[in-house]
Backbone as JSON Lines, residues from 0, in Angstrom:
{"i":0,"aa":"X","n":[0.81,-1.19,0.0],"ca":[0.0,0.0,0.0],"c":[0.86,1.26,0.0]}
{"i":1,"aa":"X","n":[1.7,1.54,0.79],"ca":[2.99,2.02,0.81],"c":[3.31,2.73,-0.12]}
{"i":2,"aa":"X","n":[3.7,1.17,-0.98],"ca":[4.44,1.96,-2.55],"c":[3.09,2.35,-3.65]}
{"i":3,"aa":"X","n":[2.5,2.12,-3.25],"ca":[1.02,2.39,-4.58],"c":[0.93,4.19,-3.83]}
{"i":4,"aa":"X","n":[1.34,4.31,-2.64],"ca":[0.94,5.89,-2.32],"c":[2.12,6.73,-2.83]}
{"i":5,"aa":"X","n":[3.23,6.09,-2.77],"ca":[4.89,6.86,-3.32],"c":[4.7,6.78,-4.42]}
{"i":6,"aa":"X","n":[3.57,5.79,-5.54],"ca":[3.66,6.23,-6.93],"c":[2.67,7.47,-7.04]}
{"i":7,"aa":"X","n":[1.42,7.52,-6.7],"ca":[0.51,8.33,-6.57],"c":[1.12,9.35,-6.46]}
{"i":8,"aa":"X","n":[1.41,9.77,-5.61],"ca":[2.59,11.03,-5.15],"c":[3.05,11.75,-6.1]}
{"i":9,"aa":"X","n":[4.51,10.51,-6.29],"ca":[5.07,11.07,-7.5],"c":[4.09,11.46,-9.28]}
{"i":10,"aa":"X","n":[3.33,10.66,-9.26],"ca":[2.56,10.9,-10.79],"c":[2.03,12.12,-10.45]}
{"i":11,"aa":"X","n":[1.38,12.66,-8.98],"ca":[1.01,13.55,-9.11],"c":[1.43,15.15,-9.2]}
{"i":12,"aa":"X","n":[2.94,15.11,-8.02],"ca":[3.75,16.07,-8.45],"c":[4.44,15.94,-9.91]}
{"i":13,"aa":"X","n":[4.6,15.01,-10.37],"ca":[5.28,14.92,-12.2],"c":[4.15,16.03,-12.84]}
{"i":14,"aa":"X","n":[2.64,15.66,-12.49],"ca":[1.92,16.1,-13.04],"c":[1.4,17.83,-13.41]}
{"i":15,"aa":"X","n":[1.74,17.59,-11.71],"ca":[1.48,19.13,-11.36],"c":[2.86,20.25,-12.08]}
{"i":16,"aa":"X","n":[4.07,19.54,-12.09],"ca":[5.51,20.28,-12.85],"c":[5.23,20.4,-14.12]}
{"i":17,"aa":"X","n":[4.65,19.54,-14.95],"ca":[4.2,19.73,-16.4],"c":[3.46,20.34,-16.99]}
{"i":18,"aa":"X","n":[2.16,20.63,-15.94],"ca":[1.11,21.66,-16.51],"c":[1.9,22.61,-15.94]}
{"i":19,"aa":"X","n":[2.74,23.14,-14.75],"ca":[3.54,24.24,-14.77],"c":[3.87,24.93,-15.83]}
{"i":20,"aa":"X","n":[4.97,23.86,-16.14],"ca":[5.84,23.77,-17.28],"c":[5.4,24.65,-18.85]}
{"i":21,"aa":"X","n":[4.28,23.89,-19.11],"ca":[3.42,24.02,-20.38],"c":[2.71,25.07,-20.05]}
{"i":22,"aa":"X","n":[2.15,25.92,-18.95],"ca":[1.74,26.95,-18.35],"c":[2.4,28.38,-18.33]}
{"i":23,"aa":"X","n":[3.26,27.94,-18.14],"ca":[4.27,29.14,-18.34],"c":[5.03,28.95,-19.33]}
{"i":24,"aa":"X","n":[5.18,28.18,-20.25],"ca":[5.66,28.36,-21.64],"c":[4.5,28.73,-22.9]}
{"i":25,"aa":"X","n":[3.39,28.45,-22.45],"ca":[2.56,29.51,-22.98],"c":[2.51,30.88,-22.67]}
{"i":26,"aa":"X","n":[2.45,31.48,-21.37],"ca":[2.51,32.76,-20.8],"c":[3.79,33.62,-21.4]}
{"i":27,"aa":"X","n":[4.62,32.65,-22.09],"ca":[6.26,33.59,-22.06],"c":[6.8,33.59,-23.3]}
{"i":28,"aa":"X","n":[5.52,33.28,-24.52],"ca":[5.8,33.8,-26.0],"c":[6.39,35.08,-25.95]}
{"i":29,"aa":"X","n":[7.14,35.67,-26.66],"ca":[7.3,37.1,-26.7],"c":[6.88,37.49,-27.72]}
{"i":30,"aa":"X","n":[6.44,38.88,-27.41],"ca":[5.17,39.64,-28.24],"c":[6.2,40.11,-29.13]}
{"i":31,"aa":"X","n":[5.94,40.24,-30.44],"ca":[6.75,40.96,-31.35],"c":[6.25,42.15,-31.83]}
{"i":32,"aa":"X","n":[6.36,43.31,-31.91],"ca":[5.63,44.93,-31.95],"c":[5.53,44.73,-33.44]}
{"i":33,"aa":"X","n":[6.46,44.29,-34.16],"ca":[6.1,44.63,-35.5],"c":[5.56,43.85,-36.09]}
{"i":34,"aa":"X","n":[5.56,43.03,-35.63],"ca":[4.17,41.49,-36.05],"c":[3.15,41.26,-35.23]}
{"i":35,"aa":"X","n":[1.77,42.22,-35.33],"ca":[0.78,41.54,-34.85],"c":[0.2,40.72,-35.16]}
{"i":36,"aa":"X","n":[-0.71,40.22,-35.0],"ca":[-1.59,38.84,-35.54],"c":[-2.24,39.07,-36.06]}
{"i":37,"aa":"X","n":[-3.42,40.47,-36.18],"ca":[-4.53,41.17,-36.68],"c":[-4.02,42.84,-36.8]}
{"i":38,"aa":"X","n":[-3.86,43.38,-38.36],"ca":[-3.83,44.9,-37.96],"c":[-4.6,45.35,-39.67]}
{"i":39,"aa":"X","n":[-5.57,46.71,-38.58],"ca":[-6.27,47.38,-39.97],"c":[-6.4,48.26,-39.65]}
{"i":40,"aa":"X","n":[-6.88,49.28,-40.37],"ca":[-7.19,50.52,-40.57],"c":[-8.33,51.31,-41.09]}
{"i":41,"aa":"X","n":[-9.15,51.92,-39.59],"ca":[-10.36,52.27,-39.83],"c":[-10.69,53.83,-39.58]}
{"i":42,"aa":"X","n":[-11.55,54.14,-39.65],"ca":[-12.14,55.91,-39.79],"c":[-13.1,56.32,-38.77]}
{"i":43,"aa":"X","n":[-12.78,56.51,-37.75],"ca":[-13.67,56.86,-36.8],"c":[-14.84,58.44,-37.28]}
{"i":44,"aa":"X","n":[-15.58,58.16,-37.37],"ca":[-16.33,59.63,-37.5],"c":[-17.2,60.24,-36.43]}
{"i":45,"aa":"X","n":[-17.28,61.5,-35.83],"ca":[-17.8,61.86,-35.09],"c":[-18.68,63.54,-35.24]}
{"i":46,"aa":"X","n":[-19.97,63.35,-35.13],"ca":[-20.62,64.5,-35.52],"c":[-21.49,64.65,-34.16]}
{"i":47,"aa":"X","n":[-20.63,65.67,-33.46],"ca":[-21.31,66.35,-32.37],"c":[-22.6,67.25,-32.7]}
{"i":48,"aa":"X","n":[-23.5,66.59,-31.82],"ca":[-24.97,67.24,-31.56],"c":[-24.91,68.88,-31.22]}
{"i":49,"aa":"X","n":[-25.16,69.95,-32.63],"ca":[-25.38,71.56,-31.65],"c":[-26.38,71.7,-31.84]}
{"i":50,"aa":"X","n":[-27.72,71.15,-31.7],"ca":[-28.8,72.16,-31.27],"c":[-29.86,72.14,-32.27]}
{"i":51,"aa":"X","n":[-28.93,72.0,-34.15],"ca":[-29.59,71.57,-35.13],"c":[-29.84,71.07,-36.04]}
{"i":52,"aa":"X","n":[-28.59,69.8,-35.76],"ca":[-28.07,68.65,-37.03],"c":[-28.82,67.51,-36.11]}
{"i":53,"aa":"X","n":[-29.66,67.13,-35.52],"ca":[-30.74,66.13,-34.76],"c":[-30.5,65.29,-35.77]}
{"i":54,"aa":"X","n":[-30.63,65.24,-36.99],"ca":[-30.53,64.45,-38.22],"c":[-29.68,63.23,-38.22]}
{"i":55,"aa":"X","n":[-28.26,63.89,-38.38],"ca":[-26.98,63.06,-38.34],"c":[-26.02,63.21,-37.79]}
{"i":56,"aa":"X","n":[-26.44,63.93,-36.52],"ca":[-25.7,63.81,-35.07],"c":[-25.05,62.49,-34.52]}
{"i":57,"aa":"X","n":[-24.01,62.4,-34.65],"ca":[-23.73,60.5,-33.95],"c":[-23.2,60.56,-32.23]}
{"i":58,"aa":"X","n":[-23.05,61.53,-31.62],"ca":[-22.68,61.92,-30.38],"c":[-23.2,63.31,-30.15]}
{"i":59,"aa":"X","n":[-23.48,62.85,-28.69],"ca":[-24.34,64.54,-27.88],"c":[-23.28,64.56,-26.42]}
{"i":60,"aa":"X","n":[-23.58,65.8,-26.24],"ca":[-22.78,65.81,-24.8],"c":[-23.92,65.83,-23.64]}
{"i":61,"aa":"X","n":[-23.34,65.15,-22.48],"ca":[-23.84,64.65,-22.08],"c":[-23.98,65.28,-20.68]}
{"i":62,"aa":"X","n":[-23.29,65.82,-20.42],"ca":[-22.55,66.78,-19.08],"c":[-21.28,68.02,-19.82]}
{"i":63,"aa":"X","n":[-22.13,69.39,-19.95],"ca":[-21.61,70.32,-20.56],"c":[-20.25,70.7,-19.42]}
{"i":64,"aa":"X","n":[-19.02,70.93,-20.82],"ca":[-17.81,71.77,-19.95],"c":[-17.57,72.84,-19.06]}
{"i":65,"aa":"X","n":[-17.09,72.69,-17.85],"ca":[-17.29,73.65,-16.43],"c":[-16.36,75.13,-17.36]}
{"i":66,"aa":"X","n":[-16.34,76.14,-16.43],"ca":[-15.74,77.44,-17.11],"c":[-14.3,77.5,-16.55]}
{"i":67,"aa":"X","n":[-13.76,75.88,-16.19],"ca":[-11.99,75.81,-15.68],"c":[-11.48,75.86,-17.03]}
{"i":68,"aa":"X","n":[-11.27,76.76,-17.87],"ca":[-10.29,77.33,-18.58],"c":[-11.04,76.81,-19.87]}
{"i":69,"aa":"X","n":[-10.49,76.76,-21.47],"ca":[-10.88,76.99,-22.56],"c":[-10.76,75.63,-23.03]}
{"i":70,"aa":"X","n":[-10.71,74.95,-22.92],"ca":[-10.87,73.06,-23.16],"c":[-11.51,71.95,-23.19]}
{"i":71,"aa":"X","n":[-13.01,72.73,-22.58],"ca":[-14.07,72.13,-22.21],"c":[-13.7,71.23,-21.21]}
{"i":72,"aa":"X","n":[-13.12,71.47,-20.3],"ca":[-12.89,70.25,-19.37],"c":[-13.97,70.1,-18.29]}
{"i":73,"aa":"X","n":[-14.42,69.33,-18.72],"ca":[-15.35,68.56,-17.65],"c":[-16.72,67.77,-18.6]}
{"i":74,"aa":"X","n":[-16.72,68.52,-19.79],"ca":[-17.69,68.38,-21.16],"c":[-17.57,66.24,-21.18]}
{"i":75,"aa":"X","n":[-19.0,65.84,-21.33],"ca":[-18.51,64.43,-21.1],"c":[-19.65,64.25,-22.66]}
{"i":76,"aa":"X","n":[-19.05,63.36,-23.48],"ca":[-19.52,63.08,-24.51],"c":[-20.06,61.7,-25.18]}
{"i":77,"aa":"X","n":[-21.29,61.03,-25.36],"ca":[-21.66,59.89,-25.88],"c":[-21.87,59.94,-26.91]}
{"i":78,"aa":"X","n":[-21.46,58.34,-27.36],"ca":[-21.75,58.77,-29.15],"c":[-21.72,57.2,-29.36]}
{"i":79,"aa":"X","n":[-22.45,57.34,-30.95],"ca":[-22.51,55.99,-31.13],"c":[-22.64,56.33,-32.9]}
{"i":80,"aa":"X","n":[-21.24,56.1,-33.27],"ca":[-20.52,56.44,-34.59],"c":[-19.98,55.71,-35.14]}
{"i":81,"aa":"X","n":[-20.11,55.78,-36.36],"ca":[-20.32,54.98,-37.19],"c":[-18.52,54.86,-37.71]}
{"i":82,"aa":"X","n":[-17.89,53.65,-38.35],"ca":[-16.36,53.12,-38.63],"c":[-16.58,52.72,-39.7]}
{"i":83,"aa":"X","n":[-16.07,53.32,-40.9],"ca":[-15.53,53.01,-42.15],"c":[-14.23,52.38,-42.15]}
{"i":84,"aa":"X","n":[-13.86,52.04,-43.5],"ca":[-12.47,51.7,-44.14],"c":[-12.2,52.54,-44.97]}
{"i":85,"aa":"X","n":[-12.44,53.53,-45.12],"ca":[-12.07,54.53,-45.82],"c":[-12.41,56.31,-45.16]}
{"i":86,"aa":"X","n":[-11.89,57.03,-45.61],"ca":[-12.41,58.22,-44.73],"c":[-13.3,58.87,-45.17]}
{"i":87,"aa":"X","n":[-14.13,58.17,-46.14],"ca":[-15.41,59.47,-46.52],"c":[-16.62,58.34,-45.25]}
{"i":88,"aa":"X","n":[-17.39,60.17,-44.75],"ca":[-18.24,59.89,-44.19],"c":[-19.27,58.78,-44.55]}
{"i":89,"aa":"X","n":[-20.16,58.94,-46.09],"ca":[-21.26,58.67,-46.4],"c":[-20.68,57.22,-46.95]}
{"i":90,"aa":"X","n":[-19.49,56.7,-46.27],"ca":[-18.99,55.42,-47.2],"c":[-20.03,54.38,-46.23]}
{"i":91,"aa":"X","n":[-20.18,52.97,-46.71],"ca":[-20.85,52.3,-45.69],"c":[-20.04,51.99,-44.34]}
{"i":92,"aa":"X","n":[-20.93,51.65,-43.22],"ca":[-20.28,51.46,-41.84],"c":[-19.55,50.02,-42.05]}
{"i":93,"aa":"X","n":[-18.46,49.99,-41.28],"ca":[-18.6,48.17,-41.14],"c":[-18.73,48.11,-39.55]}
{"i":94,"aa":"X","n":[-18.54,48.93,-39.25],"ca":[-18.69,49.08,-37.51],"c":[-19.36,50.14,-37.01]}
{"i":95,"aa":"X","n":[-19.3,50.15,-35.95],"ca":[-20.29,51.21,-35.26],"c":[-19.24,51.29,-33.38]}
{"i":96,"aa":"X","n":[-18.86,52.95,-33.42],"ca":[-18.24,53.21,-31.8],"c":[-18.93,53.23,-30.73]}
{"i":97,"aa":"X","n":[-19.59,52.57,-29.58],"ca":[-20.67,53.19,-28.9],"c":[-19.4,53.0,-27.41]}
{"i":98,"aa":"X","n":[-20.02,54.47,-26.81],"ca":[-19.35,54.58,-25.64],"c":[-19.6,56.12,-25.5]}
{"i":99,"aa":"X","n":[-17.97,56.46,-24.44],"ca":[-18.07,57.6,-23.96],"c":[-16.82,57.99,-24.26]}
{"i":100,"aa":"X","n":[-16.62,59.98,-24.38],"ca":[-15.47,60.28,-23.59],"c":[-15.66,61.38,-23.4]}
{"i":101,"aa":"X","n":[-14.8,62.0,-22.67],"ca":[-14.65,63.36,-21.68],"c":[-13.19,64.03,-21.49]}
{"i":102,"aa":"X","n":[-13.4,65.13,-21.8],"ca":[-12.46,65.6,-21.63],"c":[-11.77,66.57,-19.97]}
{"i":103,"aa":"X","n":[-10.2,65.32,-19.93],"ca":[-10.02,65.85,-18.31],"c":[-8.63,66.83,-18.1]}
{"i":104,"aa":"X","n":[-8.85,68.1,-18.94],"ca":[-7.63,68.75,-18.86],"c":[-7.95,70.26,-19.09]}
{"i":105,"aa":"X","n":[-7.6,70.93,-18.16],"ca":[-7.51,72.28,-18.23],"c":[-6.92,73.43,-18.63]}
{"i":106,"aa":"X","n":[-5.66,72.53,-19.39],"ca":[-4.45,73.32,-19.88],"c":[-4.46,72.83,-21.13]}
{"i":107,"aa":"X","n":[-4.91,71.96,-21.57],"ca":[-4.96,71.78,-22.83],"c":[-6.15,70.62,-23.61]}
{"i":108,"aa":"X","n":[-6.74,70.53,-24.71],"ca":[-7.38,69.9,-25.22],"c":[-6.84,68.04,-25.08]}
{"i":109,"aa":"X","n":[-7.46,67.14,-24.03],"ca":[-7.48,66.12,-23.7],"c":[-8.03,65.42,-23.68]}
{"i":110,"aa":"X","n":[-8.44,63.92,-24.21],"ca":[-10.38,63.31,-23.6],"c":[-9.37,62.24,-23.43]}
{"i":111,"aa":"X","n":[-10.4,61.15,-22.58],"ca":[-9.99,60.19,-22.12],"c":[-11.54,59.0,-22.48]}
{"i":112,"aa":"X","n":[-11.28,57.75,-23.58],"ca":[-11.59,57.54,-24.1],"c":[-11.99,55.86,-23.37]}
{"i":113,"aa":"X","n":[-13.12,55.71,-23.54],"ca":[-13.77,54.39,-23.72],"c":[-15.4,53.97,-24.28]}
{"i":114,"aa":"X","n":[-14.69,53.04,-25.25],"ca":[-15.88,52.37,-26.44],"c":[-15.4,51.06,-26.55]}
{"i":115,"aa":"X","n":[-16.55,50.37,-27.12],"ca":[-17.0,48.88,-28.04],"c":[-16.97,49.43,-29.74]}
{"i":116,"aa":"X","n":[-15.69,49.12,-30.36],"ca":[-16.43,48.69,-31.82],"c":[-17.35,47.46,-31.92]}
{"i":117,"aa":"X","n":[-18.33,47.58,-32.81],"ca":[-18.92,46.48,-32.59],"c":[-19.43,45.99,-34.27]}
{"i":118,"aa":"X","n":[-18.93,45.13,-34.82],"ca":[-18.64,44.49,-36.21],"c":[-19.86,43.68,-36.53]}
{"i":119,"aa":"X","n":[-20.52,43.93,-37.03],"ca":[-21.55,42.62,-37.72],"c":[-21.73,42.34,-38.79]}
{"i":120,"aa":"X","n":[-20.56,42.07,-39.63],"ca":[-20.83,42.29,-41.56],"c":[-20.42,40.79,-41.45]}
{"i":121,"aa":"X","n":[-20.18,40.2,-42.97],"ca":[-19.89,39.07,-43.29],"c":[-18.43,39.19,-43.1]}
{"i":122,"aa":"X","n":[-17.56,40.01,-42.85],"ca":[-16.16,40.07,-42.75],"c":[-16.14,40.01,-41.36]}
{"i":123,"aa":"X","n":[-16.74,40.55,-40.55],"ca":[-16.25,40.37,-39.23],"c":[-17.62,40.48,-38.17]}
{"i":124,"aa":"X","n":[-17.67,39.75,-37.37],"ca":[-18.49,39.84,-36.49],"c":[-17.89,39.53,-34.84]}
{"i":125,"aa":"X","n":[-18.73,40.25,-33.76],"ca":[-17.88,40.76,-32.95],"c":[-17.62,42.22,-32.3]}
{"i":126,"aa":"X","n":[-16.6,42.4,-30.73],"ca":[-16.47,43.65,-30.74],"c":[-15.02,43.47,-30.21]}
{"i":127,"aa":"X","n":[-14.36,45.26,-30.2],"ca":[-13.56,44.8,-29.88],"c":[-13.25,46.18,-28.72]}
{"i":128,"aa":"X","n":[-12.81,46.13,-27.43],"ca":[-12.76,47.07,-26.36],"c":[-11.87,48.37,-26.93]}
{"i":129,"aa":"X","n":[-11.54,49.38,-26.23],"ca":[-10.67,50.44,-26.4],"c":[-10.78,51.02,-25.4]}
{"i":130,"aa":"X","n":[-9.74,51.93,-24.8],"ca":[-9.7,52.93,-23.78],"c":[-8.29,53.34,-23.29]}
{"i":131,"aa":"X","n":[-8.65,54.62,-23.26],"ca":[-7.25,55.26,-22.77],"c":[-7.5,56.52,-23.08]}
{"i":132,"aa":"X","n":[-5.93,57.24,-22.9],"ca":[-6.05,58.65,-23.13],"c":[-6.22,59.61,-24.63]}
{"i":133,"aa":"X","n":[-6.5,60.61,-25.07],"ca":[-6.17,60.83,-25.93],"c":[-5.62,62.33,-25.93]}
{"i":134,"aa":"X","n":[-4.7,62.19,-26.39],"ca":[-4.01,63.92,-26.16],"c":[-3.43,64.12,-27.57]}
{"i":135,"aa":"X","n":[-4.65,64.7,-27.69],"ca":[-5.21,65.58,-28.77],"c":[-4.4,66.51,-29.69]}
{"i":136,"aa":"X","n":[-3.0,66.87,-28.6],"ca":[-2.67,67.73,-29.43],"c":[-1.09,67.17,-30.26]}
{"i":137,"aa":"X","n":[-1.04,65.73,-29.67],"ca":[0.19,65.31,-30.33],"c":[-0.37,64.32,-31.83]}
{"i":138,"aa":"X","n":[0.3,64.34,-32.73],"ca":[-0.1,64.01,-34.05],"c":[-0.2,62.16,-33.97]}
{"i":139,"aa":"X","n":[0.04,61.39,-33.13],"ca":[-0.26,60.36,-32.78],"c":[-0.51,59.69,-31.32]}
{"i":140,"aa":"X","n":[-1.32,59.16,-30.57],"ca":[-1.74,58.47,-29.94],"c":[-2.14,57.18,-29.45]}
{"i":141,"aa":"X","n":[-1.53,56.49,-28.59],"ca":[-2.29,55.1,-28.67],"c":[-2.82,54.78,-27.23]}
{"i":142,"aa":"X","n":[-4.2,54.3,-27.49],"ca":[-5.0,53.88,-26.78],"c":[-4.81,52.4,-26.71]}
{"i":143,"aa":"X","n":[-5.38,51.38,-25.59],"ca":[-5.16,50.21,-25.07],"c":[-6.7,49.59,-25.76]}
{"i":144,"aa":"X","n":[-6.45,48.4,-26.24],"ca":[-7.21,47.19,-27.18],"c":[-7.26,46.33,-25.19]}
{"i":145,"aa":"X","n":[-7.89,46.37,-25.3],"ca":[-8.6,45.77,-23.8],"c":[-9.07,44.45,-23.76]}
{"i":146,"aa":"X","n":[-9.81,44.05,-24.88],"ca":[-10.82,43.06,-25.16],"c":[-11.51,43.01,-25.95]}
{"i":147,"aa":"X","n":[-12.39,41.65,-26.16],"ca":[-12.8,41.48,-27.57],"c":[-13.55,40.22,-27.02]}
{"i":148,"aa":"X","n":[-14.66,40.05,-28.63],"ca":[-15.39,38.87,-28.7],"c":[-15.58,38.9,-29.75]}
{"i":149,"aa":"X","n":[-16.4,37.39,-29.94],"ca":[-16.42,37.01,-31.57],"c":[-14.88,36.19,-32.15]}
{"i":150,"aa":"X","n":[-15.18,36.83,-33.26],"ca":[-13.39,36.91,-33.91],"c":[-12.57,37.78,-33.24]}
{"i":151,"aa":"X","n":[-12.68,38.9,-32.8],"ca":[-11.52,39.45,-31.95],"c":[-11.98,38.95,-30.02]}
{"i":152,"aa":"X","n":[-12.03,37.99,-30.15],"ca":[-12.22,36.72,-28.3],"c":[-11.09,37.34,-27.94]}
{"i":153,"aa":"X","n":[-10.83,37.87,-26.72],"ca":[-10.03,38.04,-25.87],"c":[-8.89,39.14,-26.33]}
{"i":154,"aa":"X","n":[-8.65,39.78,-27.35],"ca":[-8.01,40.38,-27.92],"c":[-7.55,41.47,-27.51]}
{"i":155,"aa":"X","n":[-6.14,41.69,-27.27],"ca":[-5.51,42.72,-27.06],"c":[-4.4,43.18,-28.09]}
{"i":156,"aa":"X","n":[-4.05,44.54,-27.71],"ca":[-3.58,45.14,-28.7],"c":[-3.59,46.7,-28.55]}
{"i":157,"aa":"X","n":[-3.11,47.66,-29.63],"ca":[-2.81,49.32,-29.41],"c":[-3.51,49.48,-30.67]}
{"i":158,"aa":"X","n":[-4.24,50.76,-30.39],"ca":[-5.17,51.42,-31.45],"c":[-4.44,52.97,-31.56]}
{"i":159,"aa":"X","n":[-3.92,52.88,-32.99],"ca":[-3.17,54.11,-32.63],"c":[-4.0,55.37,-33.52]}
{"i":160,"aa":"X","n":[-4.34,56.44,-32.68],"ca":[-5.05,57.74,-33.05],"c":[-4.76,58.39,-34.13]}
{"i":161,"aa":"X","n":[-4.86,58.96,-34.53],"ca":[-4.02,60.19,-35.7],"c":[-5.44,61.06,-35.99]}
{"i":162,"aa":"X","n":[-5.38,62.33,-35.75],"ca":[-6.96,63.44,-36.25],"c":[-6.5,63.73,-38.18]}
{"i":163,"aa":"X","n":[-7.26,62.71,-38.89],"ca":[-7.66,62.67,-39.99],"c":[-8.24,64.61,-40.64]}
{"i":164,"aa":"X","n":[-9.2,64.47,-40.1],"ca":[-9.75,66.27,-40.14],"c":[-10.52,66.49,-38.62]}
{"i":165,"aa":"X","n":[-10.7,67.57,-39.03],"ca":[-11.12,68.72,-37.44],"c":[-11.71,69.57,-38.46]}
{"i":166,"aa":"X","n":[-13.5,69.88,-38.44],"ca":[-14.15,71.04,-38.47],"c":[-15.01,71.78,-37.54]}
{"i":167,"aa":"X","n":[-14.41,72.6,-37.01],"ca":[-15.03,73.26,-35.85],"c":[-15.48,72.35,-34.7]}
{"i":168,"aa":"X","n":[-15.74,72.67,-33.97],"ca":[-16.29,71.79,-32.56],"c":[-17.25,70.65,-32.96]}
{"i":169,"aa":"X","n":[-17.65,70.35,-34.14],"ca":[-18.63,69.44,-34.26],"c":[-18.27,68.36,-35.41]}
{"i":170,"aa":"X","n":[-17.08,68.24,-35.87],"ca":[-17.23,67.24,-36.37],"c":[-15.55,66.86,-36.82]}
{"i":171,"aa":"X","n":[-14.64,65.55,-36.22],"ca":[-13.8,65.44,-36.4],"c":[-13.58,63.62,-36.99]}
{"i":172,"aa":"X","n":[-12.98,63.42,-37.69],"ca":[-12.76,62.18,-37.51],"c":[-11.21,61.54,-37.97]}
{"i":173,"aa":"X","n":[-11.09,60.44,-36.72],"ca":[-9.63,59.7,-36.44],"c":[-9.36,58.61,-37.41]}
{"i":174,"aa":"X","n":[-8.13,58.27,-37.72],"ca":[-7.78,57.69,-38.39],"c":[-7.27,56.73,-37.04]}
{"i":175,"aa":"X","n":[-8.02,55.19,-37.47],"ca":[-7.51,54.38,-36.14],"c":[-6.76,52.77,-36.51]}
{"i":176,"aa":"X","n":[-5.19,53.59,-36.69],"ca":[-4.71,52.04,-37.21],"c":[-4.21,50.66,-35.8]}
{"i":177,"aa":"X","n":[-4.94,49.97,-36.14],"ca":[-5.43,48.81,-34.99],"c":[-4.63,47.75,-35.49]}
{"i":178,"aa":"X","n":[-3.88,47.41,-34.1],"ca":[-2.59,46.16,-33.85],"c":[-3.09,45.32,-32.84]}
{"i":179,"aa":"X","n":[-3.86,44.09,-33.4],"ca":[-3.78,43.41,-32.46],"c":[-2.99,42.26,-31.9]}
{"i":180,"aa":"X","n":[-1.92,42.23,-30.41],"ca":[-0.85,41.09,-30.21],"c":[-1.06,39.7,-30.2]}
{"i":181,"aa":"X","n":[-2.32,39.95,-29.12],"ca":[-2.89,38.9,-28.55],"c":[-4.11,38.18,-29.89]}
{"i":182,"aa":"X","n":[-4.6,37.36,-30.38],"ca":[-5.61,36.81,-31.05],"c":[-5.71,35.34,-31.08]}
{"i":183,"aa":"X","n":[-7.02,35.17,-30.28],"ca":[-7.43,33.62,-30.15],"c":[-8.63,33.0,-31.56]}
């Protein structure tokens, strides 16, 4: 009985070292920056709500900017906007942004950003997370790929910003080239 418990034992610590093993040699791929697994390039569009485009408004604010300096800081914004592959507005969607952001800076033009793309065409179905900062006034940005479902399951990755055009307070849209590391 003895030795039937010293084999038990051992099969079971062997066991337990191997899924270690295989556990952390999955965990310790190294990510390569210039090879993601998934990367494209999409058109964020955004047409802030003033008062008389009700029409084709895709975001309203939601909580107007306090009078701490010229930046709208405190201005909190929802929207649910529409993602091309190309940068004309009236092109078809393949996605759609729904979320929030707000801008948290008093010294300068800042928002701090979180949305769901959310994909339902025959090319992709699915969403995929985003959030982070965006500071606005440097010519590139990258925000954090958080998560995902569908085809982008679990997916992480950097969504990097760039302001495509800027017309007046109401209507800007990003150029958002998307790296994803992680893809199951």
């Amino acid at each position: 009985m003895a030795k039937n418990m010293n084999e038990y034992t051992f099969l079971f610590i062997l066991s337990i070292l191997i899924i270690h093993s295989l556990s952390t040699f999955a965990h310790s791929k190294k990510l390569d920056e210039k090879k993601p697994c998934k990367r494209f390039v999409l058109y964020y569009h955004d047409i802030l709500f003033n008062g008389t485009n009700a029409a084709n408004a895709t975001s309203a604010a939601a909580v107007n900017h306090t009078q701490l300096g010229n930046f709208n800081h405190g201005m909190l914004v929802v929207f649910d906007d529409p993602i091309t592959k190309d940068p004309h507005l009236l092109s078809p969607p393949i996605a759609r942004a729904q979320g929030f952001y707000f801008y948290d800076m008093k010294t300068t033009y800042n928002a701090w950003f979180s949305y769901t793309l959310i994909f339902n065409s025959t090319e992709h179905k699915g969403t995929i997370n985003i959030m982070g900062a965006d500071m606005m006034m440097e010519e590139t940005r990258d925000l954090s790929v958080v998560g995902g479902t569908g085809d982008f399951f679990m997916a992480r990755g950097i969504a990097t910003f760039r302001t495509d055009t800027l017309q007046g307070d109401y209507y800007f849209r990003l150029e958002m080239d998307i790296k994803l590391y992680e893809c199951y």
